[in-house]
Every structure is written in C-alpha cells, then in structure tokens.
Predicted model as a PDB file, atoms N, CA, C, CB and O in Angstrom, pLDDT in the B-factor column:
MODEL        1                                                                  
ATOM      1  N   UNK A   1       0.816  -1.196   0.000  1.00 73.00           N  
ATOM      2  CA  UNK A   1       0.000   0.000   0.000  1.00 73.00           C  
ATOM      3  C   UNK A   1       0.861   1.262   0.000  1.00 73.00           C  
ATOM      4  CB  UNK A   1      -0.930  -0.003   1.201  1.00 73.00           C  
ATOM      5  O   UNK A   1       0.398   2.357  -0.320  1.00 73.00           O  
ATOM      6  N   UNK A   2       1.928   1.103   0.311  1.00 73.00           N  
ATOM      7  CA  UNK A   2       2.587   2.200   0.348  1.00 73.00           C  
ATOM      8  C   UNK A   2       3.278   3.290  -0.658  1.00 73.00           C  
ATOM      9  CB  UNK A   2       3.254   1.833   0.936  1.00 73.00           C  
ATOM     10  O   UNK A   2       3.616   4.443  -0.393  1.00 73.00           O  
ATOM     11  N   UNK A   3       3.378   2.622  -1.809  1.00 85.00           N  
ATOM     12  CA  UNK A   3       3.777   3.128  -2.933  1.00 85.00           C  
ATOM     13  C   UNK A   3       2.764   3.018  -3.797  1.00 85.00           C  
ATOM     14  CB  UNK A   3       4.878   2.611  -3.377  1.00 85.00           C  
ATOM     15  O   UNK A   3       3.053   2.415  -4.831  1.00 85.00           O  
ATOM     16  N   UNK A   4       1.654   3.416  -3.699  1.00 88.00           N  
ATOM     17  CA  UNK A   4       0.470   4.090  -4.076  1.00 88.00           C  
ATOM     18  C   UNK A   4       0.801   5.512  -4.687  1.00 88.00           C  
ATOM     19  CB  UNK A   4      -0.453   4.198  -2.849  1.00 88.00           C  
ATOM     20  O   UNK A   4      -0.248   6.084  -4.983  1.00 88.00           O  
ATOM     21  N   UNK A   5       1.597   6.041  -4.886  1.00 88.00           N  
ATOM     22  CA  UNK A   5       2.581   7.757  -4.497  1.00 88.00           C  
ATOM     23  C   UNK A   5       1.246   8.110  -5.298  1.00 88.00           C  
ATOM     24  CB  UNK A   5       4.742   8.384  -5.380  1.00 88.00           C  
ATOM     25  O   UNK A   5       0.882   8.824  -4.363  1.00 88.00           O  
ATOM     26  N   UNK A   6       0.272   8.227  -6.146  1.00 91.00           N  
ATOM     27  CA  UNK A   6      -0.523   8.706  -6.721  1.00 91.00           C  
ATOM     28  C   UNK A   6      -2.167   8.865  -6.243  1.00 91.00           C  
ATOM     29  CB  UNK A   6      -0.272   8.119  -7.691  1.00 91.00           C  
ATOM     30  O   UNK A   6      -2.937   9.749  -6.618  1.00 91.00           O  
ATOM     31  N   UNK A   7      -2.450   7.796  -5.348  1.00 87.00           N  
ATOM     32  CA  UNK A   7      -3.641   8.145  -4.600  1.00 87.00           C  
ATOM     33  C   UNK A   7      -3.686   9.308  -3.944  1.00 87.00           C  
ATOM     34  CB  UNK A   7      -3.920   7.280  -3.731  1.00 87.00           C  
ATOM     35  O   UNK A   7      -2.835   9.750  -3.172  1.00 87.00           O  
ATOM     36  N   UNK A   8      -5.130  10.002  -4.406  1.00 86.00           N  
ATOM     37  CA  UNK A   8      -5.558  11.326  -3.748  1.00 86.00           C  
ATOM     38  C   UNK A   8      -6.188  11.285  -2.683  1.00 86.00           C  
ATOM     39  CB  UNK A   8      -6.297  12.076  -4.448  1.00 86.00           C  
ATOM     40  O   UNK A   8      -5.991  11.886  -1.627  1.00 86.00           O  
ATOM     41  N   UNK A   9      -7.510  10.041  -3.183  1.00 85.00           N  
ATOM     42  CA  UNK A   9      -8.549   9.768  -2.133  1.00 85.00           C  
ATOM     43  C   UNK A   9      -8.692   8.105  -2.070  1.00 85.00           C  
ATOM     44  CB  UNK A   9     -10.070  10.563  -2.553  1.00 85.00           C  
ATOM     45  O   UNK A   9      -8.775   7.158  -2.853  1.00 85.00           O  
ATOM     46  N   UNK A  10      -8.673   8.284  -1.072  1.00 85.00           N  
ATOM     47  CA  UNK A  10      -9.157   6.776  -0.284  1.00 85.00           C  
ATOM     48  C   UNK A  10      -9.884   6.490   0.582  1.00 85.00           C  
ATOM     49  CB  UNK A  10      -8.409   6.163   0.254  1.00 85.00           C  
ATOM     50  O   UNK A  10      -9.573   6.643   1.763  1.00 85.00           O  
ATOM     51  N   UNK A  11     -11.761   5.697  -0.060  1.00 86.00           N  
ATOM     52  CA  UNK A  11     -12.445   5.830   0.793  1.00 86.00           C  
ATOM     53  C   UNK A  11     -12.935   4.517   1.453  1.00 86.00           C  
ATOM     54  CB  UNK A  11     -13.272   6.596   0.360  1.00 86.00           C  
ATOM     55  O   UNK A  11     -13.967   4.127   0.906  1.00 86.00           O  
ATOM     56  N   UNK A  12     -12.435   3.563   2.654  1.00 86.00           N  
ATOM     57  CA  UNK A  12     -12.718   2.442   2.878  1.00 86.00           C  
ATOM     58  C   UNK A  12     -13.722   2.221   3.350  1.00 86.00           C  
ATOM     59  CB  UNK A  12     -12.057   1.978   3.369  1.00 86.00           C  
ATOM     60  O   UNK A  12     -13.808   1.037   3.674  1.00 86.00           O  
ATOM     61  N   UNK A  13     -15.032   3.105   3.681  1.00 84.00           N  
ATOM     62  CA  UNK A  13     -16.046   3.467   4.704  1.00 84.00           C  
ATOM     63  C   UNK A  13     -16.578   2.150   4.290  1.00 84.00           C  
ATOM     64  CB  UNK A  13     -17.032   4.948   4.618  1.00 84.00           C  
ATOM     65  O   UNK A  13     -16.426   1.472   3.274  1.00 84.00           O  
ATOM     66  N   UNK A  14     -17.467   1.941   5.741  1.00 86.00           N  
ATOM     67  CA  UNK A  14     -18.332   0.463   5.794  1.00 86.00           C  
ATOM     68  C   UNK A  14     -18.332  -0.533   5.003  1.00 86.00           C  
ATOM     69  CB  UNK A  14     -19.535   0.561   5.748  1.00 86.00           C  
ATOM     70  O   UNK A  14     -19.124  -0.969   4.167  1.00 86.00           O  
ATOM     71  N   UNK A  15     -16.971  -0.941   5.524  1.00 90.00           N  
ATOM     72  CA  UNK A  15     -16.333  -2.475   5.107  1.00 90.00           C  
ATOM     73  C   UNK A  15     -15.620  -3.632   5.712  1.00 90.00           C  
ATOM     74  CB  UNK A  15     -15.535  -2.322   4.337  1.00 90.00           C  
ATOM     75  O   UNK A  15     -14.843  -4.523   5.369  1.00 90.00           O  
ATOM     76  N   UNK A  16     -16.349  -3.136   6.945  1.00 88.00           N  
ATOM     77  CA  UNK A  16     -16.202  -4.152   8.231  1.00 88.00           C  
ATOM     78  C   UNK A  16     -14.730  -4.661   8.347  1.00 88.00           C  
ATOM     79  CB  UNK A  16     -17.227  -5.546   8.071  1.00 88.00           C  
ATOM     80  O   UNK A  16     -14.495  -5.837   8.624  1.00 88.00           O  
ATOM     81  N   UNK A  17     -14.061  -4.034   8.197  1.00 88.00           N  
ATOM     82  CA  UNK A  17     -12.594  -3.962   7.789  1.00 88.00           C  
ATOM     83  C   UNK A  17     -12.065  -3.983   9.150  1.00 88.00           C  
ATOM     84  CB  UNK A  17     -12.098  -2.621   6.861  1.00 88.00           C  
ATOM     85  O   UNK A  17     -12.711  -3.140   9.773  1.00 88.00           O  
ATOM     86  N   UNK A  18     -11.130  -4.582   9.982  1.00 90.00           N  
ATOM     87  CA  UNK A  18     -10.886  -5.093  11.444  1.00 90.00           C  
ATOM     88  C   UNK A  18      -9.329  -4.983  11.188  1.00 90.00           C  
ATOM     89  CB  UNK A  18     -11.572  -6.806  11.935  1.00 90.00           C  
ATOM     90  O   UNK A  18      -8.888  -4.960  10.039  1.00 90.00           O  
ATOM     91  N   UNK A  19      -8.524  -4.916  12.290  1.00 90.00           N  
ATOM     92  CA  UNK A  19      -6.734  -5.018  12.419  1.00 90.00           C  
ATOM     93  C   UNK A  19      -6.575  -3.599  12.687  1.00 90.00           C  
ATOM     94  CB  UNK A  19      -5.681  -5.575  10.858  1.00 90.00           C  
ATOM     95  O   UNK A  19      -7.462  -2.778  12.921  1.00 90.00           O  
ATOM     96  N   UNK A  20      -5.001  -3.385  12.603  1.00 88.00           N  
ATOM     97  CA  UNK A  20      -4.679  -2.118  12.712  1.00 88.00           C  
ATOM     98  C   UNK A  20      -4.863  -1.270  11.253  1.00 88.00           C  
ATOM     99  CB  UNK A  20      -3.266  -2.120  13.267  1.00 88.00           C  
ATOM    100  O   UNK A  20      -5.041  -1.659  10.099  1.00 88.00           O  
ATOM    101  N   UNK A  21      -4.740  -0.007  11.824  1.00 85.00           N  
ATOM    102  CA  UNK A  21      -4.968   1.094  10.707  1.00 85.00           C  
ATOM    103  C   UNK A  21      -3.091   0.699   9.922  1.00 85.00           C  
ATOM    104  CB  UNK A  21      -5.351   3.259  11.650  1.00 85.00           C  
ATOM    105  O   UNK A  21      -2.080   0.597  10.616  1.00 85.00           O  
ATOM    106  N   UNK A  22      -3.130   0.573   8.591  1.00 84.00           N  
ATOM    107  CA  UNK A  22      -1.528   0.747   8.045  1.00 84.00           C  
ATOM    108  C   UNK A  22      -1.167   2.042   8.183  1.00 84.00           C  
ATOM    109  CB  UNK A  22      -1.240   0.389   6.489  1.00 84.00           C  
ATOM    110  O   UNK A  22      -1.787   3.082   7.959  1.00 84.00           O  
ATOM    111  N   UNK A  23       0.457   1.730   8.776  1.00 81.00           N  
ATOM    112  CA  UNK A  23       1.179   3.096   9.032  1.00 81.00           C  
ATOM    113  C   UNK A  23       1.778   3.409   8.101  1.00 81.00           C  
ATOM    114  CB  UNK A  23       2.054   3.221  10.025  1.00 81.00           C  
ATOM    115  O   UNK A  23       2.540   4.339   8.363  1.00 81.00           O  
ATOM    116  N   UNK A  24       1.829   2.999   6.831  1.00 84.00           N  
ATOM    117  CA  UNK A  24       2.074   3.236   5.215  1.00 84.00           C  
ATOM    118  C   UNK A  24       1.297   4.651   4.552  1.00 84.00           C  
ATOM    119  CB  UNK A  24       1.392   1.779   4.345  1.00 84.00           C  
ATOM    120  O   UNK A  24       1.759   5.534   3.829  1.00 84.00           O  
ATOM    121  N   UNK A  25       0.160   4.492   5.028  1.00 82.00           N  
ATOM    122  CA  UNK A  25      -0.608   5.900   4.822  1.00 82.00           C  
ATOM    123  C   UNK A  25      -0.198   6.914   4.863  1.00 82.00           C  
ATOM    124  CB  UNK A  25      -1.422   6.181   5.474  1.00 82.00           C  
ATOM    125  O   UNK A  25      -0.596   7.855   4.176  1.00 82.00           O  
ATOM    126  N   UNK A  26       1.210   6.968   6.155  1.00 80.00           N  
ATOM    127  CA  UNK A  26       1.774   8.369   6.164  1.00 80.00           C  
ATOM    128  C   UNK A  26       2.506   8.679   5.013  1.00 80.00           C  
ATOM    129  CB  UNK A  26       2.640   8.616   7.287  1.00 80.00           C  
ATOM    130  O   UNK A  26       2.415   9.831   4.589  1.00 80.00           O  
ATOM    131  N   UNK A  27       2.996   8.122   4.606  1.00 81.00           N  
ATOM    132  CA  UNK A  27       4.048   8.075   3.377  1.00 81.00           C  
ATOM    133  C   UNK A  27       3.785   7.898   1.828  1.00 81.00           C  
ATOM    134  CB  UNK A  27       4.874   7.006   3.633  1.00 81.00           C  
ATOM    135  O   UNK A  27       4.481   7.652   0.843  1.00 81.00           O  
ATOM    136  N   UNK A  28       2.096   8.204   2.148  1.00 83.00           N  
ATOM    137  CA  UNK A  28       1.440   8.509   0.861  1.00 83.00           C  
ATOM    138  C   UNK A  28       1.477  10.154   0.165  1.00 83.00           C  
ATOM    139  CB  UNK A  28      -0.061   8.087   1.141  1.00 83.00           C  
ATOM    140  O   UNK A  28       0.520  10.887   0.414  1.00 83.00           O  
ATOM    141  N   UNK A  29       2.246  10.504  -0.419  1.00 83.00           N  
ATOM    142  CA  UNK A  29       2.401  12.051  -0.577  1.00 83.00           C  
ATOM    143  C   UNK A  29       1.262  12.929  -0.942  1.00 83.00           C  
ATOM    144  CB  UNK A  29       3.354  12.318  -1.574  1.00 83.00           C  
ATOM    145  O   UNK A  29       1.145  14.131  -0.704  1.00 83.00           O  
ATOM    146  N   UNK A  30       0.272  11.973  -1.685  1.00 83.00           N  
ATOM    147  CA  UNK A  30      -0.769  12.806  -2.417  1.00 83.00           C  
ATOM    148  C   UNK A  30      -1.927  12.642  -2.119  1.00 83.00           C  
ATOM    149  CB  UNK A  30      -0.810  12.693  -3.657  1.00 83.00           C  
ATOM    150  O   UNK A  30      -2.816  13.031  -2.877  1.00 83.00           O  
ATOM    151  N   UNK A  31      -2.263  11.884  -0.670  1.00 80.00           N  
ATOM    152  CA  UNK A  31      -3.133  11.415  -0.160  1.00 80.00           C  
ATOM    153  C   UNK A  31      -4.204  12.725   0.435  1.00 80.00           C  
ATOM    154  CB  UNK A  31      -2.497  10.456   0.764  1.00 80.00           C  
ATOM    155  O   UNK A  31      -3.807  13.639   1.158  1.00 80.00           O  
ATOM    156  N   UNK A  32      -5.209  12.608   0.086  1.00 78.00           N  
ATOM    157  CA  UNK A  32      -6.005  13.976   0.382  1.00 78.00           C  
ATOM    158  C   UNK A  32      -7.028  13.706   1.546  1.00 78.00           C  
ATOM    159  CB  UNK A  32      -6.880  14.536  -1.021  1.00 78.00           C  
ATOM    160  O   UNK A  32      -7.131  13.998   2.738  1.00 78.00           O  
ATOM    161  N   UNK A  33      -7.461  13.271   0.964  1.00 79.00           N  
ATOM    162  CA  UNK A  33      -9.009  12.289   2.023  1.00 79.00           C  
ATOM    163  C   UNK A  33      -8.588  10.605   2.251  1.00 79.00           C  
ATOM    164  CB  UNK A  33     -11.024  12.177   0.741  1.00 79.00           C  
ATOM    165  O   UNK A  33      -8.299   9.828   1.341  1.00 79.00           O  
ATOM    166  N   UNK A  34      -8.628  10.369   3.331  1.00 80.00           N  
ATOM    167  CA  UNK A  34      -8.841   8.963   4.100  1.00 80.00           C  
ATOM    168  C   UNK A  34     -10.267   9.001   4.812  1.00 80.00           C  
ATOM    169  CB  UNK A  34      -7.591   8.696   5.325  1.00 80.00           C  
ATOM    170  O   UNK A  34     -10.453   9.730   5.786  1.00 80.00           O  
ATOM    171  N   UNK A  35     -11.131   8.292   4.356  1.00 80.00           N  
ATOM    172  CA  UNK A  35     -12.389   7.605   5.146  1.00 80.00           C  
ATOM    173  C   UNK A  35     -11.968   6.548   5.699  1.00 80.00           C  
ATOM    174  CB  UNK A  35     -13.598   7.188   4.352  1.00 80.00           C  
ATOM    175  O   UNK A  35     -11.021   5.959   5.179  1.00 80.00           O  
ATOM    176  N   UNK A  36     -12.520   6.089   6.791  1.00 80.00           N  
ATOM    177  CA  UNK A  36     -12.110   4.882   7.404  1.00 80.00           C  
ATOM    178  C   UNK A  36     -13.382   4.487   8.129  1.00 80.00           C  
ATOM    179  CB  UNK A  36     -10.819   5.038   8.349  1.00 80.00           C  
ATOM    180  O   UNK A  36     -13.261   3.398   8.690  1.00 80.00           O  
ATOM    181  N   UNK A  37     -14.870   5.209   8.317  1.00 78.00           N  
ATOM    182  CA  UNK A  37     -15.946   5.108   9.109  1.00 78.00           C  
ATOM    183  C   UNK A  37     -16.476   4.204   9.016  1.00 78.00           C  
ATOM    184  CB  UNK A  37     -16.694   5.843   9.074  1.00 78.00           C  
ATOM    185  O   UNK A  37     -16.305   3.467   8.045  1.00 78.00           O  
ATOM    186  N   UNK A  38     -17.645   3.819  10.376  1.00 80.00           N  
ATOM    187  CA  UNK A  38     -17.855   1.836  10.105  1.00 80.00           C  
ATOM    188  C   UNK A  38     -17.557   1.076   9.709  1.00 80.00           C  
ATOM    189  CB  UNK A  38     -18.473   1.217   9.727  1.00 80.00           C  
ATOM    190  O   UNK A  38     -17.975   0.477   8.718  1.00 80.00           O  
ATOM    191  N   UNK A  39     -16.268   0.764  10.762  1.00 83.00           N  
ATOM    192  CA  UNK A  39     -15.180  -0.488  10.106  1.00 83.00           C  
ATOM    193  C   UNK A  39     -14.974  -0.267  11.833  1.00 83.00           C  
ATOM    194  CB  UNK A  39     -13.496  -0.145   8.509  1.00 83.00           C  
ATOM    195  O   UNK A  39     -15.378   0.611  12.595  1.00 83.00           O  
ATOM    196  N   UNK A  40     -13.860  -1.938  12.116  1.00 84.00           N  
ATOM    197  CA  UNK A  40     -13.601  -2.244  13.278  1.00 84.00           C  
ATOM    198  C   UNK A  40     -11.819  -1.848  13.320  1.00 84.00           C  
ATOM    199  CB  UNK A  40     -14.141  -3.832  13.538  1.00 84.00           C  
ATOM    200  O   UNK A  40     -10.989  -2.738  13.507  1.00 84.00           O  
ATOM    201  N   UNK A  41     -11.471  -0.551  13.139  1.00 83.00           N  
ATOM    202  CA  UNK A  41      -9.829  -0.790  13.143  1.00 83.00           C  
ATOM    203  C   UNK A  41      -9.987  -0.177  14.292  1.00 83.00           C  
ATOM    204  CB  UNK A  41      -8.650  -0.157  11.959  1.00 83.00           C  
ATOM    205  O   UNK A  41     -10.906   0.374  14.898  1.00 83.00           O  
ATOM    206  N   UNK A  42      -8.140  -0.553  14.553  1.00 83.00           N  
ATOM    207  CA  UNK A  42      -7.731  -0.081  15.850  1.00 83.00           C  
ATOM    208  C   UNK A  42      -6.212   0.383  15.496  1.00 83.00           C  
ATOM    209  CB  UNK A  42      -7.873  -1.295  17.085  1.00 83.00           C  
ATOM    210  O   UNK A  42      -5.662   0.203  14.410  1.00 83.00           O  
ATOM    211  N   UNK A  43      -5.820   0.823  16.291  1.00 80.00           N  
ATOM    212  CA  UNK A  43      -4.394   1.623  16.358  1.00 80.00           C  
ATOM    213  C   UNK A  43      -4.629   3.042  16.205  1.00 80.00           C  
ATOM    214  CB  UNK A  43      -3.330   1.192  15.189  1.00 80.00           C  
ATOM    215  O   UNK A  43      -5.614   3.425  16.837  1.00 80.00           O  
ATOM    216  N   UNK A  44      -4.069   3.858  15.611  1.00 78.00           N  
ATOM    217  CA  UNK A  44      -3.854   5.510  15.816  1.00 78.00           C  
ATOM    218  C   UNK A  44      -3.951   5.712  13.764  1.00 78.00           C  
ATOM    219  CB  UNK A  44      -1.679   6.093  16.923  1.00 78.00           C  
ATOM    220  O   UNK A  44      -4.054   4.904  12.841  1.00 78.00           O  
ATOM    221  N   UNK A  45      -3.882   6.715  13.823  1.00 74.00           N  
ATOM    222  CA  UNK A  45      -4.388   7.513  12.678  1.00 74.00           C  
ATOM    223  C   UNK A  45      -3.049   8.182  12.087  1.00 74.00           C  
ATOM    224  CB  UNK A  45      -5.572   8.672  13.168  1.00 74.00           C  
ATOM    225  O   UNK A  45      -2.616   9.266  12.479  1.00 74.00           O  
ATOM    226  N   UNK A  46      -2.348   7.254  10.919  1.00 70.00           N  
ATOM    227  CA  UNK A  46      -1.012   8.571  10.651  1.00 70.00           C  
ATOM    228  C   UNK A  46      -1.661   9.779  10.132  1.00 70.00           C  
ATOM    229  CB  UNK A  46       0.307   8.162   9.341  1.00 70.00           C  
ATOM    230  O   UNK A  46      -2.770  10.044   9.669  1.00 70.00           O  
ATOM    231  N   UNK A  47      -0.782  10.295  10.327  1.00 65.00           N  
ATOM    232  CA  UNK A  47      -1.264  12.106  10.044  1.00 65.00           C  
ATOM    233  C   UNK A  47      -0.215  12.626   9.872  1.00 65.00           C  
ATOM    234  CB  UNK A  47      -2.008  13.074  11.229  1.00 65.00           C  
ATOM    235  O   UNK A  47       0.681  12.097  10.530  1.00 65.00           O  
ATOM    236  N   UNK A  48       0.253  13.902   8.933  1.00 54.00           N  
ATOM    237  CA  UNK A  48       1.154  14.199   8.346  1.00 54.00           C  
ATOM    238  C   UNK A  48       0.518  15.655   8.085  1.00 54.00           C  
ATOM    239  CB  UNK A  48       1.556  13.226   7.281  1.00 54.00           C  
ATOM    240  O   UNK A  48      -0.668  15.924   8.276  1.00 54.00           O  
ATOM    241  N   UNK A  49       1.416  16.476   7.657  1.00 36.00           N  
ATOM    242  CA  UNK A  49       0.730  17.452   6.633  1.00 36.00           C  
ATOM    243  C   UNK A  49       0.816  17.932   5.641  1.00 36.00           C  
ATOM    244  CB  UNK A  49       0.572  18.194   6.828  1.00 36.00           C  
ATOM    245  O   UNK A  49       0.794  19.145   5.435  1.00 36.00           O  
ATOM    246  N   UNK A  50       0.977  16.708   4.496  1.00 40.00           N  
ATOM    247  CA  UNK A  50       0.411  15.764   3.510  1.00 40.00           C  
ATOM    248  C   UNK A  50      -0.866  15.565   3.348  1.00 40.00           C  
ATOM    249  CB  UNK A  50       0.806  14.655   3.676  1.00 40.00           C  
ATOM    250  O   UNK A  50      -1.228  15.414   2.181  1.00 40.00           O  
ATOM    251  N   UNK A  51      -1.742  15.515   4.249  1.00 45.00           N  
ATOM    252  CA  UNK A  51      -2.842  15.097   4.015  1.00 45.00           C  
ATOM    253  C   UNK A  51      -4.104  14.843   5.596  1.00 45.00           C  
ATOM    254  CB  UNK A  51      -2.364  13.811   3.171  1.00 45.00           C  
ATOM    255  O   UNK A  51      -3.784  14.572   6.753  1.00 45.00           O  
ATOM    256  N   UNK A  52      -5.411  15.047   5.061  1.00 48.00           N  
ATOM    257  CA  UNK A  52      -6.224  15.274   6.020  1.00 48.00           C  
ATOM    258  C   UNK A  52      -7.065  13.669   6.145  1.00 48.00           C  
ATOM    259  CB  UNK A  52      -7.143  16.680   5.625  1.00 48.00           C  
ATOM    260  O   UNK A  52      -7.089  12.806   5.268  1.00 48.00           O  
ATOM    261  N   UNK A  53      -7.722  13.610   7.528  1.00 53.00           N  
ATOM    262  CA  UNK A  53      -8.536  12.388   7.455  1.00 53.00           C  
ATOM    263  C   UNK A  53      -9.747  13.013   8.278  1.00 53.00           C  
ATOM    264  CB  UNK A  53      -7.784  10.914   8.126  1.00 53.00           C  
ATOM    265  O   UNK A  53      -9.904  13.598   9.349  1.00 53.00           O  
ATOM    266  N   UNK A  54     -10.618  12.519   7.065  1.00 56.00           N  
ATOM    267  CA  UNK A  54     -12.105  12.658   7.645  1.00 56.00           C  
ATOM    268  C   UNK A  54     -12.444  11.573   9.206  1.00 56.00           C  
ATOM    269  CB  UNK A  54     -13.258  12.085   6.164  1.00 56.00           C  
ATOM    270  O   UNK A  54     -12.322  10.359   9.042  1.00 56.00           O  
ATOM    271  N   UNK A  55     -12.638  11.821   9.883  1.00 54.00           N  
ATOM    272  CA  UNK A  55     -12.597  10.812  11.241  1.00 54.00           C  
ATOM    273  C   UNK A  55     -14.494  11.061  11.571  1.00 54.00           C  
ATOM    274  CB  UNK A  55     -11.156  11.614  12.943  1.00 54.00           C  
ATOM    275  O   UNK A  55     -15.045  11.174  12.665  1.00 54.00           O  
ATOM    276  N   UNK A  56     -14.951  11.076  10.553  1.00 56.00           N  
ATOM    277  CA  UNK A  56     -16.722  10.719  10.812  1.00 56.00           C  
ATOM    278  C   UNK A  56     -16.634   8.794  11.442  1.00 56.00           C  
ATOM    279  CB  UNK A  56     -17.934  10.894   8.613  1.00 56.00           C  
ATOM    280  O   UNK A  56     -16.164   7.745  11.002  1.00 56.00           O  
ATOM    281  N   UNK A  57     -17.180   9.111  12.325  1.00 55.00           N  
ATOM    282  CA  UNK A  57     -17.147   7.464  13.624  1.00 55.00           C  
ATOM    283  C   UNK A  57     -15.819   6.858  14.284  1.00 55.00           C  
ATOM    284  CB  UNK A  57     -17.670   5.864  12.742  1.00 55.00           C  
ATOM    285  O   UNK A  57     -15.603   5.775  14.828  1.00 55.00           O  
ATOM    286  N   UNK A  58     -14.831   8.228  13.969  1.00 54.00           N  
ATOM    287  CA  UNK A  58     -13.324   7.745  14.358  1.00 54.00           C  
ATOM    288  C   UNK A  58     -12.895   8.577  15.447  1.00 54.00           C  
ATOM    289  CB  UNK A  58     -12.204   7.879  13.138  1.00 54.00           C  
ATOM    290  O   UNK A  58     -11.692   8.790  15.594  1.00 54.00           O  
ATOM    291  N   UNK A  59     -13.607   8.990  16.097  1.00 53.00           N  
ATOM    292  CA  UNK A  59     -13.355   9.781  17.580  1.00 53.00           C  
ATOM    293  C   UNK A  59     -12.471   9.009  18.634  1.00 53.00           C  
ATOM    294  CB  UNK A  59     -14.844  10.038  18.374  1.00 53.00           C  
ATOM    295  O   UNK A  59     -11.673   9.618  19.346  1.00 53.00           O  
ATOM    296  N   UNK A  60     -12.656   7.549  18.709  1.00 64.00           N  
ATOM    297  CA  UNK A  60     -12.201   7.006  19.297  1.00 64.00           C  
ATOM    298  C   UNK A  60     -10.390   6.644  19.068  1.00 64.00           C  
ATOM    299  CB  UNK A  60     -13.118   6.213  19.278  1.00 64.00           C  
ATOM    300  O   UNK A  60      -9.457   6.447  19.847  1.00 64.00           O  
ATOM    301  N   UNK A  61     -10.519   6.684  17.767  1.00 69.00           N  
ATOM    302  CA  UNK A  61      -8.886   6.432  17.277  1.00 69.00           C  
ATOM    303  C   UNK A  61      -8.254   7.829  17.710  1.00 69.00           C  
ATOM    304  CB  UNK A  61      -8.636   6.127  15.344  1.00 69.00           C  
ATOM    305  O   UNK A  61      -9.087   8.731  17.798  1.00 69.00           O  
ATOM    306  N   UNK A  62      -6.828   8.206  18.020  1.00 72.00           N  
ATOM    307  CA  UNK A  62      -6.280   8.724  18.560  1.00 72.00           C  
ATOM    308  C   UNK A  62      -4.364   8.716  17.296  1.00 72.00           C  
ATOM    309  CB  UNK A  62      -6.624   8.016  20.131  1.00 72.00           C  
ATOM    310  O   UNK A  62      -3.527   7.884  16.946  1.00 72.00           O  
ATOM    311  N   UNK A  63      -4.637  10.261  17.099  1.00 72.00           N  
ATOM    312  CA  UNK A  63      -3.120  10.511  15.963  1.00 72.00           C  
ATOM    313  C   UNK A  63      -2.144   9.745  16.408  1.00 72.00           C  
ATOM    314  CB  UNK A  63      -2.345  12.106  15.896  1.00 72.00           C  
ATOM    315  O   UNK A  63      -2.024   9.511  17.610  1.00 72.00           O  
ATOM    316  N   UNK A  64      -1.119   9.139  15.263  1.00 77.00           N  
ATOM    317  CA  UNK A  64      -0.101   8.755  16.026  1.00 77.00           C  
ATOM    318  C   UNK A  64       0.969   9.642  16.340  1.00 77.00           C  
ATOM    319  CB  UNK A  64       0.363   7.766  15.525  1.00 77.00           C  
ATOM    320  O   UNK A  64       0.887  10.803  15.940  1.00 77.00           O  
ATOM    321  N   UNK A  65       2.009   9.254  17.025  1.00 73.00           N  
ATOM    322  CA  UNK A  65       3.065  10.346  17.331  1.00 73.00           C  
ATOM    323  C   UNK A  65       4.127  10.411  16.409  1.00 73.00           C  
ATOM    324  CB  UNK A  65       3.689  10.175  18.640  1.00 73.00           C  
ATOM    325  O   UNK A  65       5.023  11.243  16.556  1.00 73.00           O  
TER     326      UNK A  65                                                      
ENDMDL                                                                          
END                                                                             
C-alpha cells in the first residue's frame, strides 16, 4: 500500500474492515481524504501534513506520534 505515491482519495467506509490502521498511509504524498468510518480498526491515525482524514465514527482512534 505504500507506494500508491498517486492516490488522492481513499475511501474504505463500511467495510467491516478489522486489524490495525496501516502506518504506510503516512508516506502517501498525495493522499487527500482517508475515510475509514464503520469499520472495526484499531491503532492511531497517521497524520502528516500531507494530508487530512475525515474521522466521521473515528473519535475514538487517537493521531499517532
């Protein structure tokens, strides 16, 4: 997933999708929008500023450091 270098948007919303969030995401350069809502992940949220994530049902996930 990580050498994607061309994804803008990526929307995984309600796809019962479970494990950790990939920390590959950060290192997506052109990454604009991440959905991730109604799905079962866990871990932290890369974040960069590169790019924004919609966190509609993701209150609970927490940025990574």
């Amino acid at each position: 997933m990580g050498q994607l270098n061309y994804l803008a948007d990526l929307d995984l919303s309600n796809n019962q999708l479970t494990g950790q969030i990939p920390s590959q995401l950060a290192d997506l350069p052109r990454l604009g929008f991440l959905t991730l809502n109604d799905n079962q992940l866990t871990g932290c949220i890369p974040r960069n500023a590169q790019y924004w994530i919609r966190d509609d049902g993701l209150l609970s996930l927490k940025e990574c450091d």
